[in-house]
VOVEXLUM-509439 format. One record per residue: x, y, z of N, C-alpha, C, O in turn; residue in three letters. Coordinates in steps of 0.1 Angstrom, whole numbers, padded with zeros to 4 digits, m for minus. Each point is the difference from the previous one (the first is absolute). Example, Ala and Ser with C-alpha at 12.3 -4.5 7.8 and 13.67 -1.06 7.14 Angstrom:
2
- n_c1 / n_c2 / n_c3 / ca_c1 / ca_c2 / ca_c3 / c_c1 / c_c2 / c_c3 / o_c1 / o_c2 / o_c3 / type
- 0132 / m0057 / 0078 / m0009 / 0012 / 0000 / 0009 / 0012 / 0000 / 0010 / 0000 / 0007 / ala .
- m0014 / 0011 / m0014 / 0009 / 0011 / 0000 / m0008 / 0011 / 0008 / 0005 / 0011 / 0001 / ser .
***
This chain:
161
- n_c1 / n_c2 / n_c3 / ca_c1 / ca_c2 / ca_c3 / c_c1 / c_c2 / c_c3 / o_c1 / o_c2 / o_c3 / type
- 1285 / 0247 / m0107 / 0000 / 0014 / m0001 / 0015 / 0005 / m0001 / 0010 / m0005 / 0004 / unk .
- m0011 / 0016 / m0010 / 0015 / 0007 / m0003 / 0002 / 0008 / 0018 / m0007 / m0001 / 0010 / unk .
- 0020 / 0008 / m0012 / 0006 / 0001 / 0012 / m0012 / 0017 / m0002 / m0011 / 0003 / 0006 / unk .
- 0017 / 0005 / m0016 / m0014 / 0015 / m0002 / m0016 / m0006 / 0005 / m0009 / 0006 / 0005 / unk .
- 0009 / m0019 / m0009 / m0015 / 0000 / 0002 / m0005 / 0000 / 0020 / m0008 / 0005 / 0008 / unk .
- 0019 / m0013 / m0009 / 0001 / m0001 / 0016 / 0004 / 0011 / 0008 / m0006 / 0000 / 0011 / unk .
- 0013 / 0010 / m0013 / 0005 / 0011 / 0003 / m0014 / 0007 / 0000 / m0004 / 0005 / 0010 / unk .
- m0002 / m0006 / m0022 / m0011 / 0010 / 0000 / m0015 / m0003 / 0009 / m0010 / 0007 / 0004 / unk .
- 0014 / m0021 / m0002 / m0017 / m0005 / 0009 / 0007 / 0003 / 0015 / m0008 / 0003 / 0009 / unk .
- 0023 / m0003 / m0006 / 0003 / 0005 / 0009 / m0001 / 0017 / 0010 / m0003 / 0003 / 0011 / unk .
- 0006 / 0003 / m0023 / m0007 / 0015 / 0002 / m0014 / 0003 / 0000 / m0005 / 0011 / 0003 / unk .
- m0002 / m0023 / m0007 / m0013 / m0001 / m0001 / m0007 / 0001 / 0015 / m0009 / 0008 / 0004 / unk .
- 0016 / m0019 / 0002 / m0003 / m0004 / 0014 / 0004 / 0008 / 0011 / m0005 / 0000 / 0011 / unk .
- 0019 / 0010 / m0015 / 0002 / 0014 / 0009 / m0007 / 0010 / m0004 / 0002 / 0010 / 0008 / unk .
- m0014 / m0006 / m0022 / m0006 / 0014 / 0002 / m0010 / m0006 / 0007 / m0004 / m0011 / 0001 / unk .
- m0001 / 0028 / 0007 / m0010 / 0003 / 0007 / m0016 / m0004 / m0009 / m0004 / 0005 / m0011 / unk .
- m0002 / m0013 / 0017 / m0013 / m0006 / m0004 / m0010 / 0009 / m0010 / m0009 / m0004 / m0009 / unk .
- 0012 / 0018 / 0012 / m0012 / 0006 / m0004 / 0005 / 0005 / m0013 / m0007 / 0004 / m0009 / unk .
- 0021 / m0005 / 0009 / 0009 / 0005 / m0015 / 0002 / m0006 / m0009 / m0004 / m0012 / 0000 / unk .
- 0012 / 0019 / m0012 / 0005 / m0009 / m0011 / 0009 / m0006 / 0006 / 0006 / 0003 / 0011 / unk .
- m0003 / m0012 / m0020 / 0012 / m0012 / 0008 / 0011 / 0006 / m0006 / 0001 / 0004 / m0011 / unk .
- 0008 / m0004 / 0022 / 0017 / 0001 / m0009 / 0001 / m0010 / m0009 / m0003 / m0012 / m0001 / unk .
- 0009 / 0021 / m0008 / 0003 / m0012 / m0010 / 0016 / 0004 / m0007 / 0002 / 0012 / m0002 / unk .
- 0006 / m0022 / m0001 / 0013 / 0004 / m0011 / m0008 / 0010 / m0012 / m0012 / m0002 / m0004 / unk .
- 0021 / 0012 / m0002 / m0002 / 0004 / m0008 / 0007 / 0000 / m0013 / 0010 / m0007 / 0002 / unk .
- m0009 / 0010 / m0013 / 0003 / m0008 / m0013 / 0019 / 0000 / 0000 / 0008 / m0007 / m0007 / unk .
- m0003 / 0016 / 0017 / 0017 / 0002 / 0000 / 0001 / m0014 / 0014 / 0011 / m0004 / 0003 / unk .
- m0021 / m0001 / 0002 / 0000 / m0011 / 0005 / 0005 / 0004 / 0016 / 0009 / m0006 / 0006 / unk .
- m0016 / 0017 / m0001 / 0005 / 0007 / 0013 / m0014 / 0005 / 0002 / m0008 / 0001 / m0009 / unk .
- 0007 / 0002 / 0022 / m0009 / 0007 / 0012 / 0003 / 0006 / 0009 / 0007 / m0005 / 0008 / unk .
- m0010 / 0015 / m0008 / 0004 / 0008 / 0015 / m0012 / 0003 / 0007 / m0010 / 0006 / m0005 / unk .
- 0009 / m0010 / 0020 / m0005 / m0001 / 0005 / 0001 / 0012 / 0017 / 0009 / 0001 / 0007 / unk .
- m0018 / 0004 / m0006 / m0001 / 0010 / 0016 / m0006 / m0003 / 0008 / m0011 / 0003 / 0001 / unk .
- 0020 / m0012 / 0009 / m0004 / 0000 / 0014 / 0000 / 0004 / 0007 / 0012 / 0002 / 0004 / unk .
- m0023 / 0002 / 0005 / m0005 / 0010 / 0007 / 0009 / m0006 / 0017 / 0000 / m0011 / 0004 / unk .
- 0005 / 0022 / 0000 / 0005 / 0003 / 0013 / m0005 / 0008 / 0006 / 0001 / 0012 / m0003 / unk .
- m0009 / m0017 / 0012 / m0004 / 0005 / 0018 / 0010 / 0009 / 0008 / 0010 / m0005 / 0005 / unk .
- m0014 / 0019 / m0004 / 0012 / 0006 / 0004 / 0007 / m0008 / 0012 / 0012 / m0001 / 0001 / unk .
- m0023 / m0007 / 0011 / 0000 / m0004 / 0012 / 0011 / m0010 / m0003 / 0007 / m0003 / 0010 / unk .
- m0003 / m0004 / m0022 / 0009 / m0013 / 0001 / 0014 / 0011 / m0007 / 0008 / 0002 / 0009 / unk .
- m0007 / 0003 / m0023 / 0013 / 0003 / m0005 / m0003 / 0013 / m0005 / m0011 / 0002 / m0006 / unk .
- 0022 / 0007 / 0007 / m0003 / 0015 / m0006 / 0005 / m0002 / m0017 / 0012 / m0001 / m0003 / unk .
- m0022 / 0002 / m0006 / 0004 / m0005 / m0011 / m0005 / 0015 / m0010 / m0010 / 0008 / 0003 / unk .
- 0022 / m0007 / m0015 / m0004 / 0008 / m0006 / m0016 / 0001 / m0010 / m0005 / m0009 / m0007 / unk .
- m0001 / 0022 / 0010 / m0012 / m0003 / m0002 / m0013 / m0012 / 0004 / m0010 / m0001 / m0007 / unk .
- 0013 / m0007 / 0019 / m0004 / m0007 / 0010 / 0002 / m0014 / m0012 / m0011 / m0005 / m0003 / unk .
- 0017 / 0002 / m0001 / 0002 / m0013 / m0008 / 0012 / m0003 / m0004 / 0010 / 0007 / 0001 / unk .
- m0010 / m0024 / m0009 / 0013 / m0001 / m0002 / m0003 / m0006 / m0012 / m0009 / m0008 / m0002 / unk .
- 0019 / 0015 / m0010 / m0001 / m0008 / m0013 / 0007 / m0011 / m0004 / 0012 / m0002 / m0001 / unk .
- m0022 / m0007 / m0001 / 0003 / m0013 / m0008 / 0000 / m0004 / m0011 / m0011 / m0001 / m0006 / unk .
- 0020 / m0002 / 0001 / 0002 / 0000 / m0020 / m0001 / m0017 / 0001 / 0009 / m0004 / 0007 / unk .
- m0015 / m0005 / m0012 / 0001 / m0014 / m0004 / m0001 / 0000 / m0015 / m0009 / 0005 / m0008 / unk .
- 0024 / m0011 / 0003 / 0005 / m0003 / m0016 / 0001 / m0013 / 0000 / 0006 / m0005 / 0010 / unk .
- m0009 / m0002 / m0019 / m0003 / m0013 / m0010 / 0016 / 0000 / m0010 / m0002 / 0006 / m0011 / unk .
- 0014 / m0011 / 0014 / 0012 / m0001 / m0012 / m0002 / 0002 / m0009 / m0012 / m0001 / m0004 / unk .
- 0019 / 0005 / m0001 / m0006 / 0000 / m0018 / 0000 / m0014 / m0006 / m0008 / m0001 / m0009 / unk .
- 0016 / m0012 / 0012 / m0002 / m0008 / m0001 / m0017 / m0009 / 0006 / m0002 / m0012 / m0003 / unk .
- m0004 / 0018 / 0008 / m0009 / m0001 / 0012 / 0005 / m0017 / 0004 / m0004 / m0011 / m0003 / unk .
- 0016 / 0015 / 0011 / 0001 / m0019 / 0010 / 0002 / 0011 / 0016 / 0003 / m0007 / 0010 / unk .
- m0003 / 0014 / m0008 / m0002 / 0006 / 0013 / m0003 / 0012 / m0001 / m0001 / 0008 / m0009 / unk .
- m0001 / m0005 / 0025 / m0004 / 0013 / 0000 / 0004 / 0009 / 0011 / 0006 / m0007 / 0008 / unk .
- m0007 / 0020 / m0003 / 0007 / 0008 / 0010 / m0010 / 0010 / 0005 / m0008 / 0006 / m0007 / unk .
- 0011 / m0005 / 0022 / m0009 / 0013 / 0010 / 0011 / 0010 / m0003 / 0011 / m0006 / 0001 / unk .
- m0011 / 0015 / m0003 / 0008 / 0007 / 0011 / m0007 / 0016 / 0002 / m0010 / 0002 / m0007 / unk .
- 0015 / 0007 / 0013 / 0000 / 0014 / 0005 / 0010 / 0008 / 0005 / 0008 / 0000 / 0009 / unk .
- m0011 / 0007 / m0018 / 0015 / 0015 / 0005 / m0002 / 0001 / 0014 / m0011 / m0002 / 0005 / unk .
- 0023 / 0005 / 0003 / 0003 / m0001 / 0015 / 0011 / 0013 / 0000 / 0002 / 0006 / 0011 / unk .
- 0005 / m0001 / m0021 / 0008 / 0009 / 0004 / 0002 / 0006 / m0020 / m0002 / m0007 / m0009 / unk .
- 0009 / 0023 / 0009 / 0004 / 0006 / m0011 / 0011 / m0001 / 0004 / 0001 / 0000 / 0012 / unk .
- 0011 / m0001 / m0021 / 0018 / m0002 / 0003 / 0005 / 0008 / m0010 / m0002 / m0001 / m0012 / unk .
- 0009 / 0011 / 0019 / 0003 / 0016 / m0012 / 0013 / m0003 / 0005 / 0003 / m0002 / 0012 / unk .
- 0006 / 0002 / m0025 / 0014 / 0002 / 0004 / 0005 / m0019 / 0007 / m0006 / m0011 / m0001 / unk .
- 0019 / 0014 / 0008 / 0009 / m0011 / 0004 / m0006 / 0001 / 0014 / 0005 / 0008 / 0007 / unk .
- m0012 / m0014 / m0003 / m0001 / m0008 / 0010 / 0010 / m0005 / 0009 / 0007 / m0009 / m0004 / unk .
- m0006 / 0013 / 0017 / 0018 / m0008 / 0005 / m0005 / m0016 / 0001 / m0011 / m0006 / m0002 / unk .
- 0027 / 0002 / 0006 / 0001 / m0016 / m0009 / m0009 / m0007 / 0017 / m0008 / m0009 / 0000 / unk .
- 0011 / 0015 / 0009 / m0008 / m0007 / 0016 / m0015 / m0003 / m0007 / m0005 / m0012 / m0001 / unk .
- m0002 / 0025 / m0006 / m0013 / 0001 / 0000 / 0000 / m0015 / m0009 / m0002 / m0010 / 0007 / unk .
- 0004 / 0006 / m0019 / 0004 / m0013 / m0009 / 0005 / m0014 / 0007 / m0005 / m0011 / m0002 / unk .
- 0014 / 0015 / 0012 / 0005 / m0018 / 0009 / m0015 / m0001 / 0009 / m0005 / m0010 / 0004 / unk .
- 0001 / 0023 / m0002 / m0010 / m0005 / 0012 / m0017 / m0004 / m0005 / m0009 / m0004 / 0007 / unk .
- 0009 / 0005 / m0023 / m0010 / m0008 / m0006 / 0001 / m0011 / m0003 / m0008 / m0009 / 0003 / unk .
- 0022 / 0007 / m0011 / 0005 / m0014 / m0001 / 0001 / m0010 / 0012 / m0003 / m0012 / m0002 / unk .
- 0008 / 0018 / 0017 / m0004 / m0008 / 0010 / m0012 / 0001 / 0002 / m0001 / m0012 / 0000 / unk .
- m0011 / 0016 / 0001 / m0011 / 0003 / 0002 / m0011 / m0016 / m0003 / m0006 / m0008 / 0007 / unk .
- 0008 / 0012 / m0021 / m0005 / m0008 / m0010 / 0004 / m0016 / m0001 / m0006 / m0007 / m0007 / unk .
- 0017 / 0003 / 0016 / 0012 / m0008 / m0001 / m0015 / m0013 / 0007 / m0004 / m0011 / m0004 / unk .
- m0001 / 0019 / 0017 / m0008 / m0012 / 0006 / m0016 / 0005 / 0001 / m0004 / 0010 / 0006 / unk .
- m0003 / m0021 / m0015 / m0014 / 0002 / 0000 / m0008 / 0007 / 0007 / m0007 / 0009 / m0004 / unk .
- 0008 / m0016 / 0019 / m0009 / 0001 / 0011 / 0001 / 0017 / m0002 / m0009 / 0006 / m0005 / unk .
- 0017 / m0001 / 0008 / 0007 / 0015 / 0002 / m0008 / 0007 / m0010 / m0008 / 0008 / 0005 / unk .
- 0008 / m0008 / m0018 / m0008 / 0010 / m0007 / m0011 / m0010 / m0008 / m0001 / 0000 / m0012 / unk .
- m0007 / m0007 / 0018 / m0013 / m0007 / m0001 / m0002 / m0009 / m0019 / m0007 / m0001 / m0010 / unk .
- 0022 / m0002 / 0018 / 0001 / m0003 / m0016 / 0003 / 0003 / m0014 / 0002 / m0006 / m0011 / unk .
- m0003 / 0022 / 0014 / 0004 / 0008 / m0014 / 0007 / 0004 / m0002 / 0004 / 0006 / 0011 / unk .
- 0004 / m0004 / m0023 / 0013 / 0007 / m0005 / m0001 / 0015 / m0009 / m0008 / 0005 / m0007 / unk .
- 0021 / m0002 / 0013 / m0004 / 0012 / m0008 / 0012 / 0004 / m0010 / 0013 / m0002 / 0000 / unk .
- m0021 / 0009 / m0009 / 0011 / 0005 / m0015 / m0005 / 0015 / 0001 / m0007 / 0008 / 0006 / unk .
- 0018 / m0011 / m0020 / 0003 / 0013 / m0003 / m0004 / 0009 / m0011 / 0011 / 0002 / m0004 / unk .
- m0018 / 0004 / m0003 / m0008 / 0003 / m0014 / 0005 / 0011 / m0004 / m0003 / 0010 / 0006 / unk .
- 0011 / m0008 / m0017 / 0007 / 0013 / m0003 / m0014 / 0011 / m0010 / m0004 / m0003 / m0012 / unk .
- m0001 / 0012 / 0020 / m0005 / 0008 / m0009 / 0001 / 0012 / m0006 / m0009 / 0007 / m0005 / unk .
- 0021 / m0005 / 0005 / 0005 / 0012 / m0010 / 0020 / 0002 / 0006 / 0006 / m0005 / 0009 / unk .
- m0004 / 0013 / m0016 / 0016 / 0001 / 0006 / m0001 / 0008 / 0015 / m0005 / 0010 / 0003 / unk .
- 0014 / m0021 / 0004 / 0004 / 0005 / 0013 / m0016 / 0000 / 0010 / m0003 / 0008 / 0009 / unk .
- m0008 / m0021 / m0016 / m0008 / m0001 / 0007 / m0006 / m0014 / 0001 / m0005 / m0006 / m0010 / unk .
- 0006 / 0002 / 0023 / m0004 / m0013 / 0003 / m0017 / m0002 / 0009 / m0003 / 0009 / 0008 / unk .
- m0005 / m0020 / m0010 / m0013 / 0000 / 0009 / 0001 / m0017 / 0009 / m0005 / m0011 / m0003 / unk .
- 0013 / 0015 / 0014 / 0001 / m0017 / 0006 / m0015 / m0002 / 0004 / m0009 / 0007 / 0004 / unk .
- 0010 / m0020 / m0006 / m0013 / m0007 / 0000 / m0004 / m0010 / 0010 / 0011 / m0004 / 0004 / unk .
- m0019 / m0002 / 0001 / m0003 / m0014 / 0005 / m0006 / m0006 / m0008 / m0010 / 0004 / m0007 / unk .
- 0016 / m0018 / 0006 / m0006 / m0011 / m0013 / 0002 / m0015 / 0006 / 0007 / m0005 / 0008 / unk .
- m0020 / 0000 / m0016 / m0002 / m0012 / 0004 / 0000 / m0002 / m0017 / m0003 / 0008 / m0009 / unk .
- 0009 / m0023 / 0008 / m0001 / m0006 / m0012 / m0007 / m0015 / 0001 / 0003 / m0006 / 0010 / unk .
- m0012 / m0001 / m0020 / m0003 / m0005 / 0004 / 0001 / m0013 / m0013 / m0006 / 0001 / m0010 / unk .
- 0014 / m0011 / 0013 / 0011 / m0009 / m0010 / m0009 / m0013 / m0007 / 0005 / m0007 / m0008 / unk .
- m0020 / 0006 / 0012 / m0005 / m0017 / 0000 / m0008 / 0006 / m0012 / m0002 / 0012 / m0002 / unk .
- m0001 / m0024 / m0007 / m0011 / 0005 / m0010 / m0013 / 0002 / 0004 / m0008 / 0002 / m0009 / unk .
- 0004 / m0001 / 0018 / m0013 / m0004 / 0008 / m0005 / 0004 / 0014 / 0003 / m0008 / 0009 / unk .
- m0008 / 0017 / m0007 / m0009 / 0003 / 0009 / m0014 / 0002 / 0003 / m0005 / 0010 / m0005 / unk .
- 0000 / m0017 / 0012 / m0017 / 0005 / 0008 / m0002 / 0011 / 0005 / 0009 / 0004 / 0008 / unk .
- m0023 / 0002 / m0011 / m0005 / 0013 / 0007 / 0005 / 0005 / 0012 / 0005 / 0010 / 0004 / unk .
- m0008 / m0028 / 0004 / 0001 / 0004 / 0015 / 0015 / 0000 / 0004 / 0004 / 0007 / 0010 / unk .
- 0006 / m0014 / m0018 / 0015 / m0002 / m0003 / 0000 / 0021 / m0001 / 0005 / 0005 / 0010 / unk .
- m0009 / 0001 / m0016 / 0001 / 0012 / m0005 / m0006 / 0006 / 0013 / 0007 / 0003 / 0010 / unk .
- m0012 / m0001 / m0010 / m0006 / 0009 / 0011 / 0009 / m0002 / 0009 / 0007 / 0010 / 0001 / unk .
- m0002 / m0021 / 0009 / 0011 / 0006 / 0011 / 0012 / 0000 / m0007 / 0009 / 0002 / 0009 / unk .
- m0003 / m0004 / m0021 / 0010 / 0008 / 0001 / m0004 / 0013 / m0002 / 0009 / 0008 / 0005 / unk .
- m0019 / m0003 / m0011 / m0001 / 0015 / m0004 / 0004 / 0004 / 0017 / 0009 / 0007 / 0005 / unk .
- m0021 / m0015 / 0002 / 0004 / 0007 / 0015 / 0011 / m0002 / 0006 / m0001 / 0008 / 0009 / unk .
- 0012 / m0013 / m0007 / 0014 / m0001 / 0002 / 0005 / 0007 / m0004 / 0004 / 0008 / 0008 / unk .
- m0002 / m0005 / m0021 / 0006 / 0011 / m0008 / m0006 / 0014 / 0011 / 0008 / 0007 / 0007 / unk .
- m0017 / m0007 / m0007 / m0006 / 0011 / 0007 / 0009 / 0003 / 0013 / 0008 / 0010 / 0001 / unk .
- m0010 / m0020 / 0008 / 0005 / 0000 / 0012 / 0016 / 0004 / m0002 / 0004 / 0009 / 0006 / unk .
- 0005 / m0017 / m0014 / 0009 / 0004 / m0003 / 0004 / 0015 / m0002 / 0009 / 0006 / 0006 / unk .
- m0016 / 0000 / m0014 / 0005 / 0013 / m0007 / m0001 / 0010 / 0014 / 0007 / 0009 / 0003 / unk .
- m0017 / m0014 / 0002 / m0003 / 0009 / 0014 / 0014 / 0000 / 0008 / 0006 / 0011 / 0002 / unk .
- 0000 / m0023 / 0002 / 0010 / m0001 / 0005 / 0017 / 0008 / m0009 / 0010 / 0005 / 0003 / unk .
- m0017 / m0010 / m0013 / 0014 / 0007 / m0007 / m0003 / 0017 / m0001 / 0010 / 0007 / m0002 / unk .
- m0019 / m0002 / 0004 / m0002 / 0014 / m0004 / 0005 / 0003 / 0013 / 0011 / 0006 / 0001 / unk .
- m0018 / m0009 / 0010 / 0010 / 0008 / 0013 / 0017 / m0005 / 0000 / 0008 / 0006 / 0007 / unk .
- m0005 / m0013 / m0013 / 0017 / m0004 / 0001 / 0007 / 0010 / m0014 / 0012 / 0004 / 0000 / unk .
- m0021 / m0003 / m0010 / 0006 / 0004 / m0007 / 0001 / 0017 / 0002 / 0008 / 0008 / m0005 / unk .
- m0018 / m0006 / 0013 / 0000 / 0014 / 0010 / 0011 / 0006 / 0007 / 0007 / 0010 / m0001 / unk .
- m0007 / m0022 / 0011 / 0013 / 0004 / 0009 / 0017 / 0002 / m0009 / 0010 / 0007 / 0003 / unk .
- m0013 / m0016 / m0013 / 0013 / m0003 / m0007 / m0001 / 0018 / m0010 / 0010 / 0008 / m0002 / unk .
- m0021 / m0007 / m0001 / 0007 / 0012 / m0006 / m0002 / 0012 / 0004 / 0000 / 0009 / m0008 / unk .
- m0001 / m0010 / 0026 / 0001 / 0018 / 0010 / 0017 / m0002 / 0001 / 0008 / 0009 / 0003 / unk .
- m0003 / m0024 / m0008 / 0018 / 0002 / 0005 / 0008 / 0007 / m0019 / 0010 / 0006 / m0002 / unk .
- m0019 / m0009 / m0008 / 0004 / 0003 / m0013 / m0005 / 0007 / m0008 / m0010 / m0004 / m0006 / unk .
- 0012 / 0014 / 0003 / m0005 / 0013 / m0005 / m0007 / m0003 / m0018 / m0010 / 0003 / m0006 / unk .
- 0022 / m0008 / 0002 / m0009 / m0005 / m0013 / m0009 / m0015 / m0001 / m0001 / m0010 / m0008 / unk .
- m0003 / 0012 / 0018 / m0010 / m0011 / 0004 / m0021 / 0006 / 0001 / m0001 / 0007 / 0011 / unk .
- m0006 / m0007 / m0015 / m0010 / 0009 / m0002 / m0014 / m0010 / 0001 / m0009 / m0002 / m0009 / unk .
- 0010 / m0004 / 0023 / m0010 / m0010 / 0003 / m0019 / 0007 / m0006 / m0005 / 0010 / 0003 / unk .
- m0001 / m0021 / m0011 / m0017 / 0004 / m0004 / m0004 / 0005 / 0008 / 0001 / 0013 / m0002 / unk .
- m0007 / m0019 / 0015 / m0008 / m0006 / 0013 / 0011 / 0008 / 0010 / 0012 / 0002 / 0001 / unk .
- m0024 / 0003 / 0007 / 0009 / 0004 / 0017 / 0000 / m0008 / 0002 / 0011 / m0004 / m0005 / unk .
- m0018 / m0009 / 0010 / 0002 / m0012 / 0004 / m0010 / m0006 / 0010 / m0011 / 0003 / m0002 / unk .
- 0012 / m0011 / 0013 / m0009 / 0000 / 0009 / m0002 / 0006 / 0010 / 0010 / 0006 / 0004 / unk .
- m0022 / m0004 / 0004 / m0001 / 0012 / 0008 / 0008 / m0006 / 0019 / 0001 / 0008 / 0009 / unk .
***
C-alpha cells in the first residue's frame, strides 16, 4: 500500500462509526474537528482543529493545529522560550511547533507532528492522532500563558479549565 492509502484507512479507523469516514481529499489534506468536553479544555468553539496533509511528494505526512495568531514582532523571550520548549520531547508531548506566514505582518504558530516512515497502520494511526491530541492540549495552555506576557501573541483556545 501507498503511504495516502494508509493514511487514508488510517482516518478511516478514527471516524465515528455511524459517519462518512475521513478521508484525504484530492489537494491530499483533511481537516478534521475534535470535539472538546468543556469539563477537560476550554477550546474555541468546544473543539480542536486538525488539518492531516500527505507531502506532495506523498513519502510523509503531518498533524498539526493553529495554537496561536502572531501580529507584528513578537519579543525575542517569547521565540528562545519555544525553541527551549520544543528542545525536549517529554515537555511538549512530542510536538513541535512552526511558524506559517499568512499575509504581511501575520503569522499562525502551530503544533505539528510529522510523520517520516513510508508506512503506517490504522492502529499505528489512531494513537498518534491521539498523542497529537494530548499534546496540543498541553501546548495550548503553555502557549496561553506565553502570550498573557506578549501582546502580539493572540492565543486560538483559552486553554484548559
Amino acid at each position: 500500500m501507498s503511504l495516502k492509502e494508509d493514511v487514508n484507512a488510517g482516518l478511516a479507523k478514527i471516524s465515528a462509526p455511524d459517519s462518512k469516514p475521513f478521508a484525504l481529499d484530492e489537494t491530499g489534506a483533511c481537516l478534521i474537528s475534535v470535539p472538546m468536553p468543556d469539563l477537560v479544555v476550554e477550546m474555541e468553539e468546544n473543539s480542536l482543529m486538525v488539518r492531516v496533509e500527505l507531502s506532495p511528494a506523498e513519502s510523509l505526512f503531518s498533524l498539526s493545529t493553529p495554537l496561536a495568531v502572531v501580529e507584528g514582532t513578537p519579543k525575542n523571550e517569547f521565540f528562545r522560550t519555544l525553541l527551549y520548549r520544543q528542545h525536549y520531547a517529554d515537555e511538549v508531548g512530542g510536538a513541535c511547533l512552526a511558524l506559517q506566514t499568512e499575509g504581511e505582518d501575520l503569522d499562525v504558530l502551530s503544533a505539528t507532528y510529522h510523520w517520516l516512515l513510508g508506512a503506517i497502520t490504522p492502529n499505528e494511526f489512531a494513537v498518534l492522532f491521539k498523542q497529537f491530541i494530548m499534546a496540543a492540549i498541553v501546548l495550548v495552555e503553555e502557549i496561553g500563558q506565553m502570550a498573557s506576557r506578549d501582546e502580539a501573541v493572540k492565543p486560538v483556545h483559552k486553554g484548559p479549565l
